[in-house]
N, C-alpha and C positions, 0 to 999 in steps of 0.2 A: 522551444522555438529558438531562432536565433537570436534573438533579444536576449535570452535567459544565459547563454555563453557568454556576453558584452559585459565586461565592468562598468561598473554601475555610471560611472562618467559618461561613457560614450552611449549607453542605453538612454539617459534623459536626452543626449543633446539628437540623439535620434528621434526618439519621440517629440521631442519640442526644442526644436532650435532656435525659436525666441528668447527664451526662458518663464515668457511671462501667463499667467492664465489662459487657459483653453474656453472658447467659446461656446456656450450652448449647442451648436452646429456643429463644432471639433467633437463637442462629446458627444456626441450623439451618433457621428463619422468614425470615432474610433470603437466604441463600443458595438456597429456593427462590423467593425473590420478586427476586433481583438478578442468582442465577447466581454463576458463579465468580468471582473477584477477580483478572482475567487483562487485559493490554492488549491491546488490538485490534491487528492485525498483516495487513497487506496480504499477500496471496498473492503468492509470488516465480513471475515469467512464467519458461517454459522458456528456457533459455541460445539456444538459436537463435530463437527466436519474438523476443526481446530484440537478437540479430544483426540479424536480417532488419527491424525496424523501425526500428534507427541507420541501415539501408541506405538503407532508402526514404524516408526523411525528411531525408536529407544532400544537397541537390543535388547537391553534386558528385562526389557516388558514381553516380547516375542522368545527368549529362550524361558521366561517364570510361566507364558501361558502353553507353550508347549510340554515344559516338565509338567503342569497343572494337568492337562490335554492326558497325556502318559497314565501320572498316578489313577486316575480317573479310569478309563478305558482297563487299565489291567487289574482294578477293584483291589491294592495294595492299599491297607489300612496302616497305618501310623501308630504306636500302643503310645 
């Protein structure tokens, strides 16, 4: 919001240019016009959906399952 750009000076004297305590009424006033007084918090991605994209974003997870892929398919055994 524009509040959260303001150094922290000018965001109190904006919200309460008195300085002194807010009224039962104020708060009551502000919390339907600002909502709850809570930090914003990213949704945590499921543990595998979070697996599965270290996977595919690591080259060398995608060129070891590819050679894996290979040795496999052309039935080359290892002595």
């Amino acid at each position: 919001t524009a509040l959260a750009r303001l150094n922290p000076d000018d965001a109190l004297s904006k919200l309460n240019p008195g300085g002194q305590a807010l009224s039962p009424e104020q708060v009551a006033e502000r919390f339907e016009q600002y909502g709850p007084n809570t930090v914003a918090q990213e949704k945590k991605k499921p543990f595998l959906l979070e697996i599965g994209e270290r996977f595919i974003t690591n080259p060398i997870n995608i060129l070891l399952t590819v050679l894996a892929l290979v040795t496999w398919f052309t039935g080359e055994e290892t002595s």
